[in-house]
N, C-alpha and C positions, 0 to 999 in steps of 0.2 A: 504493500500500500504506500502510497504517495502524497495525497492531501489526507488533512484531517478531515474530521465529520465537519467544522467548522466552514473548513476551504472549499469541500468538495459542493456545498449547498450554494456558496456562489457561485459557482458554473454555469449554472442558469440566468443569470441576471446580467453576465458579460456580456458587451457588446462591443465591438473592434470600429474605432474610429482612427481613421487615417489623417495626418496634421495636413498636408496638403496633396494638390494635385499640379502639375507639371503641364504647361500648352503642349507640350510631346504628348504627355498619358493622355490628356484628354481627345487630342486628333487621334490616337489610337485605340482608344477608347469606343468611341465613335462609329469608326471608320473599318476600324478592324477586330478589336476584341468583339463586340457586343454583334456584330453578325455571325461571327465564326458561333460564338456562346449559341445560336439559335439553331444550329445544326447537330449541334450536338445530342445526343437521344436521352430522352429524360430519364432511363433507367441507369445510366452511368453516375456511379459516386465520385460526389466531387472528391474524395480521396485520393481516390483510385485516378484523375488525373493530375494530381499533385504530385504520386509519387510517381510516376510516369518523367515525367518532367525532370526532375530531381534522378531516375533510374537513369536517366537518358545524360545527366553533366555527371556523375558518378563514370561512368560508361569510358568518358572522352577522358576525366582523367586520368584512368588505370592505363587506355591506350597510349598517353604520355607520358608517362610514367615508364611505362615497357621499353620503350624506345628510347628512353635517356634520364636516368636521373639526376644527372647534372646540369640541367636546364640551362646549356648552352650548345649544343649541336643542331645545326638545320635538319627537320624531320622529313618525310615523304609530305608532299603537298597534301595529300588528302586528309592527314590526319588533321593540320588546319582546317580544313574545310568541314569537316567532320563537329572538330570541337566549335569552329563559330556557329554552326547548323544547330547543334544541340544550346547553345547559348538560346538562340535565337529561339527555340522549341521552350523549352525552361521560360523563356520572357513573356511566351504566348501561352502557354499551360497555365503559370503563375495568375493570368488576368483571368484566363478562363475558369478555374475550378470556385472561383469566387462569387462569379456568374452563374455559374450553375448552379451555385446552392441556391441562392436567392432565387431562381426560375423555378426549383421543386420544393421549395420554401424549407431545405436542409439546412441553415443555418443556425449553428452549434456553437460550442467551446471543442469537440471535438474536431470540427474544422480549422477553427483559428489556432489551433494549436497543428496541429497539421501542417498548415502552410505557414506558418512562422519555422516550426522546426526544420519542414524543406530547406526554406529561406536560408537559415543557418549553416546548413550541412550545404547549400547550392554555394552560396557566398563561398564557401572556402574550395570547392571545386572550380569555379570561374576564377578566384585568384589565381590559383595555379594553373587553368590553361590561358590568364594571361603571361605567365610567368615563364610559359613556354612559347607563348607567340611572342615576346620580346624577351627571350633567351638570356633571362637577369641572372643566372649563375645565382653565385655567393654574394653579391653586388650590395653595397650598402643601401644604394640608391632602389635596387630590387625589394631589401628586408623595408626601407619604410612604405612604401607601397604595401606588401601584404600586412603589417603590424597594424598600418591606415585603415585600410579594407576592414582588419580584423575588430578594431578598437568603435569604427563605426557602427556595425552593427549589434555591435554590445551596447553602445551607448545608445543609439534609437531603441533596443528592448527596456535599459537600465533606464530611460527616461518616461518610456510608457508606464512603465511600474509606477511613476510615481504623478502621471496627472492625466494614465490610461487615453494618450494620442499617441500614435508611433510616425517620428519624420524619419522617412527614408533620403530626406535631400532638401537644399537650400534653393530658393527660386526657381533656376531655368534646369535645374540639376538633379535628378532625382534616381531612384533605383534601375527606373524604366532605361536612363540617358542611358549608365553605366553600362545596362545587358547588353542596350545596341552599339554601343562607341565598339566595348570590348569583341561584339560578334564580328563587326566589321575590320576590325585590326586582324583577326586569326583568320577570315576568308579573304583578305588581300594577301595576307602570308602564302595562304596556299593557290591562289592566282598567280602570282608576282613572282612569289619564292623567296625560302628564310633570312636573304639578304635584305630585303627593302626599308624591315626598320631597322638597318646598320648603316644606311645611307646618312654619308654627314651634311650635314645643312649648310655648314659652312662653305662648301662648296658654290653655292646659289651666291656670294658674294663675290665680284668683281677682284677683289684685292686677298691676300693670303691672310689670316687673322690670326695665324702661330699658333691656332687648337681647334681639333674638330669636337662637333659636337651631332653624333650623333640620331635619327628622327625618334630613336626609339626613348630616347632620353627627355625630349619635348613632351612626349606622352603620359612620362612617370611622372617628371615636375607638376604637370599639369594636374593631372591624378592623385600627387602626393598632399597636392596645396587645396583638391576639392575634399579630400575625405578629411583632412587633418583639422580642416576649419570647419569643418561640422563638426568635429570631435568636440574641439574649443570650443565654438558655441552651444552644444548639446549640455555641457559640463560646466559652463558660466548659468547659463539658463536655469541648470535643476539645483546649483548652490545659493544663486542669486534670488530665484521668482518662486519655483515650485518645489524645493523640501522643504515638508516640514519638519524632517527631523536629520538634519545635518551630519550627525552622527554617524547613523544607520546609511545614510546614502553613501558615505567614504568609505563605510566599512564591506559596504556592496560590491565596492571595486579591486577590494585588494586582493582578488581569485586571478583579477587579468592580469592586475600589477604583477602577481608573481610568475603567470605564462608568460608574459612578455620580459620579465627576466630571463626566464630561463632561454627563452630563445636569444635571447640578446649573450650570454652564455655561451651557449648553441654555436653562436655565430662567431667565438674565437679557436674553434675545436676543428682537429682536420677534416671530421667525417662530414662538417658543415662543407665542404669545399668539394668534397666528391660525391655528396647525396642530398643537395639540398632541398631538394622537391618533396623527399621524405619527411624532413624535419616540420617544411610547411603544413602539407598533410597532419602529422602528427599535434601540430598546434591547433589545426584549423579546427580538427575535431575534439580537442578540449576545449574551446572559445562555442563552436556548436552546445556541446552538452551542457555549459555554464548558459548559453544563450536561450535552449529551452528552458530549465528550472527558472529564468526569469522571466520566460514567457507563463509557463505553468503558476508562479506562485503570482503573477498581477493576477490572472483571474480567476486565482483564488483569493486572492487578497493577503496569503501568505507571508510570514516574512522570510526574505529569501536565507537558504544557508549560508554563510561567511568559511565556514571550513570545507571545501573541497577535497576528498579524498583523492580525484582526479590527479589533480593539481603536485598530489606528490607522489606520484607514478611518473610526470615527468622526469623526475629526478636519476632515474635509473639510466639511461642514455648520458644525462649531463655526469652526475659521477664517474661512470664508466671513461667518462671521455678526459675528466681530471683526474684519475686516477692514472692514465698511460701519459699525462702530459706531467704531470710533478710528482710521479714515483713509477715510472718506467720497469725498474728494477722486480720489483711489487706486482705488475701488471703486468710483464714481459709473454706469457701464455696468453694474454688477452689482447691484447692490442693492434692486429690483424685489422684492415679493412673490412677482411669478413664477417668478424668477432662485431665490428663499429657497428656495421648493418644490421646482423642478427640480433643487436638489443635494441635499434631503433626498431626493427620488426616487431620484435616481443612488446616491447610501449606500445608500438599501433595496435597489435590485436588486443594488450587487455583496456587500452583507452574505447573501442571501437566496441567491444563486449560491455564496458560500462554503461557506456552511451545508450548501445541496446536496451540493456535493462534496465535503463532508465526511462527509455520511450516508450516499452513497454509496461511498463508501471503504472505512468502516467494513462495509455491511451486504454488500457484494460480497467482502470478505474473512473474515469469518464464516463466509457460503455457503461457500465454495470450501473452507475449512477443513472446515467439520461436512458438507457433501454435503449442503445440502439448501437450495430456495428459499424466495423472500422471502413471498410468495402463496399456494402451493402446498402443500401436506399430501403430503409422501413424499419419500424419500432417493434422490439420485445419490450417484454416484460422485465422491468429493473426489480433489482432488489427491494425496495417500496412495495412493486405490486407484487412480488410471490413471495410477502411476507400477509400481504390480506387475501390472497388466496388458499 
């Protein structure tokens, strides 16, 4: 069990309001989302194309992954094409499944929790097949782009917790811009070819200017400077306007503070340098798990946990990796590349098994609560009623 009898009874009273909408979301909205939503057959759970969505950017990055986990080798074109495809699908699933509840009048807490936790777990898959359409290595300039990425979407759930609106984005800028900017970067990649974002721009100047600066680097600054200043703002906003208890909201954050240690960490260590796609992955998906329980306990009203057990699972890769850098001697049996990898492996699968049972938790107690399943279009009987029958 997951909520209390307390938390589980507001479930029903939740309802998901979004802080704004984007002149992009809305022309697509419009134009695109809300006719496709009409073909859709109304026995389909909007679940069931949430995870669809979400199966489909999982998918693209295992494929890149296989093919390089140094995220700096040009891949076969199509795997590009493949991963902006499935962005692009994800962008369109994401608006659709939303749609659909509201058209079969399926709207839940087991929905909103659905496509938030996608969200979570998509977010850290589109990082990393950005992170291979511009081939960022171990690159500093690459780690704040994904910590960016990561830190945003913690602070849009850690904000809604606390005045129930979730912004995905600042004015012209929003979750919708990011799916398409990023889908259209990885399908030039594989039109064009892994070179295009290593074209330097300095080049377009008449005179020599003594440093190149490469396009794919325009893109990160770019990127690095939209997600950071939502962070800052997101973060002035809920210390400044809306906590009411100051406290409890810093103490909310020090699960990320400590992943983003450890990857900062991470990031002086060899195996950072020859697997770094791994390490992201393996962050991505403790920023996911920490990013449901904040979606789960807003609507529950919860108070979120502060100690993450998660969180110190990290550690077993970082140790390991201090362990062969300042006592060699000590670690000498260990300290193989392959030994590097097999423990970042053994992290991912008990971080990925946690996670599990965490979403399961959550969405088996949901069910049981509101009578109705995870897949399926229509109401059982909950605990309530096959207690009065």
């Amino acid at each position: 069990k997951y909520f209390t009898k307390e938390g589980v009874e507001h479930l029903t009273s939740y309802k998901y309001e979004a802080w704004n909408t984007t002149p992009f979301e809305k022309f697509l909205n419009e134009n695109v989302f809300s006719p496709l939503a009409k073909v859709v057959p109304r026995f389909v759970a909007p679940n069931l194309i949430t995870f669809t969505g979400l199966a489909l950017i999982i998918s693209a990055t295992v494929i890149f992954y296989v093919h390089d986990p140094t995220m700096t080798k040009p891949l076969p074109r199509w795997t590009y094409i493949f991963g902006g495809c499935t962005i692009l699908a994800y962008m369109v699933l994401d608006a659709l499944d939303g749609k659909q509840a509201r058209r079969i009048g399926w709207t839940n807490a087991l929905g909103n929790m659905f496509d938030h936790g996608s969200d979570s777990v998509g977010h850290m898959g589109w990082s990393v097949v950005l992170g291979y359409t511009l081939m960022i290595g171990d690159s500093w300039i690459g780690f704040l782009m994904f910590s960016g990425m990561m830190w945003s979407v913690f602070c849009a759930f850690w904000e809604e917790k606390h005045i129930e609106k979730l912004r995905w984005g600042e004015g012209y800028l929003g979750a919708t811009e990011a799916y398409f900017l990023l889908s259209i970067a990885a399908i030039v990649n594989g039109i064009c070819g892994a070179g295009v974002w290593e074209y330097d721009l300095t080049l377009l100047v008449p005179y020599d200017l003594g440093f190149s600066f490469p396009a794919k680097n325009l893109y990160l600054y770019l990127g690095i400077h939209g997600f950071w200043k939502l962070i800052f703002v997101i973060i002035y906003d809920v210390f400044t306007k809306e906590s009411k208890d100051k406290k409890e909201s810093f103490l909310m954050m020090i699960p990320v503070v400590l992943v983003t240690l450890f990857m900062l960490g991470m990031k002086f260590t060899p195996i950072f340098g020859k697997n770094p796609s791994l390490v992201y992955l393996l962050v991505g998906y403790v920023f996911a798990n920490l990013n449901i329980q904040m979606v789960a306990t807003a609507m529950a009203r919860m108070k979120y946990p502060v100690f993450q057990p998660i969180v110190l699972v990290l550690m077993i890769p970082l140790l390991h990796q201090m362990g062969c850098i300042y006592f060699p001697e000590k670690f000498a049996g260990l300290c193989s590349e392959e030994n590097g990898n097999n423990f970042l492996y053994m992290t991912v699968f008990l971080v990925v098994w946690m996670t599990f049972m965490l979403v399961r938790a959550i969405i088996v107690d949901i069910c049981e609560y509101l009578g109705i399943s995870c897949f399926k279009v229509g109401h059982r009987k909950n605990k309530m009623q096959q207690l009065q029958h």
